[in-house]
C-alpha positions as CSV (number, residue, x, y, z in Angstrom):
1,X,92.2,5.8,196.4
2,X,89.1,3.6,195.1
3,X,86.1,5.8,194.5
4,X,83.1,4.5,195.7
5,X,80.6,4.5,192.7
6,X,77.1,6.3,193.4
7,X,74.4,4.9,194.7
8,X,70.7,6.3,194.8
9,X,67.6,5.1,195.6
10,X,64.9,4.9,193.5
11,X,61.3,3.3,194.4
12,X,59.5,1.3,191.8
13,X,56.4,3.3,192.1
14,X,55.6,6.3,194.9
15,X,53.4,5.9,197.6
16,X,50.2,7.1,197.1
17,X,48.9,9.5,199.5
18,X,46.6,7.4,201.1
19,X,49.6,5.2,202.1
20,X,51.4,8.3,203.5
21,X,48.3,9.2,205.7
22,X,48.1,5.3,206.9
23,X,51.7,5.5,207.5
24,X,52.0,8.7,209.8
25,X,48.9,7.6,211.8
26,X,49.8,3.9,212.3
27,X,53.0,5.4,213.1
28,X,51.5,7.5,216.1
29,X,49.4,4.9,217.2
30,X,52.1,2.5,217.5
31,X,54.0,5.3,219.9
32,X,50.8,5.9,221.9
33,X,50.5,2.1,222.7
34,X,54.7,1.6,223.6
35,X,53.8,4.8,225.6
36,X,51.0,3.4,227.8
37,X,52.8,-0.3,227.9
38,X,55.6,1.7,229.2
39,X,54.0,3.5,231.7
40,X,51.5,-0.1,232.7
41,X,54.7,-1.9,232.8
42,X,56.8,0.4,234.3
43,X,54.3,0.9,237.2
44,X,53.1,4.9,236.3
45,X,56.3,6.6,237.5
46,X,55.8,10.4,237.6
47,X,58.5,10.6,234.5
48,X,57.2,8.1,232.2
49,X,53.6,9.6,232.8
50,X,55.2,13.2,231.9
51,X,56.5,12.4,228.9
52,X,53.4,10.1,227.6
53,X,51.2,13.3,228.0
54,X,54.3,15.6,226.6
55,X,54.2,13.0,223.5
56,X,50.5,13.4,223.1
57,X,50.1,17.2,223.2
58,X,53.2,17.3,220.5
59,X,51.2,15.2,218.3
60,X,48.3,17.4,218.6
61,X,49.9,20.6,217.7
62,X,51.7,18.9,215.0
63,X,48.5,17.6,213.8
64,X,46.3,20.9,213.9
65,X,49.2,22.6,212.1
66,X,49.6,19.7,209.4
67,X,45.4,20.2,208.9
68,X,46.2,24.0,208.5
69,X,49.3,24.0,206.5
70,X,47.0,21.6,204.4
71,X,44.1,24.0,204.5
72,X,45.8,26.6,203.3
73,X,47.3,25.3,200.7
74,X,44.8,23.9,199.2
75,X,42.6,27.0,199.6
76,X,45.8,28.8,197.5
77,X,45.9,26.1,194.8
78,X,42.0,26.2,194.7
79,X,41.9,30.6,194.1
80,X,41.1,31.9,191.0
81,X,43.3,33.3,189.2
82,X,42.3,37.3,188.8
């Protein structure tokens, strides 16, 4: 059989984390507002309404544990060594 060669991908350069941030919160925002046109254009069905509020109570717990997963590390990276 013909192998396939290898291929990886490499970026030129990493994101920066300041792109990662924008990124992840554009990214939300964008799902919030196909959320809402979804539920305007869809005329508020008892479904589509569910899962909009569903969608924005998993964001906010993945949020406040992102902001303490954060926390904490930085409060361990941060400690003195004794």
């Amino acid at each position: 059989m013909d192998e396939r060669p290898v291929v990886r991908f490499q970026p030129t350069r990493p994101a920066s984390r300041t792109q990662v941030v924008a990124a992840f919160v554009l990214g939300g925002m964008f799902w919030t507002a196909a959320g809402v046109i979804a539920v305007v254009l869809l005329g508020g069905t008892y479904i589509v309404r569910y899962l909009l509020v569903v969608t924005a109570v998993s964001w906010l717990v993945f949020g406040a544990t992102l902001a303490v997963g954060i926390a904490l590390r930085q409060r361990e990276v941060h400690r003195v060594p004794d």
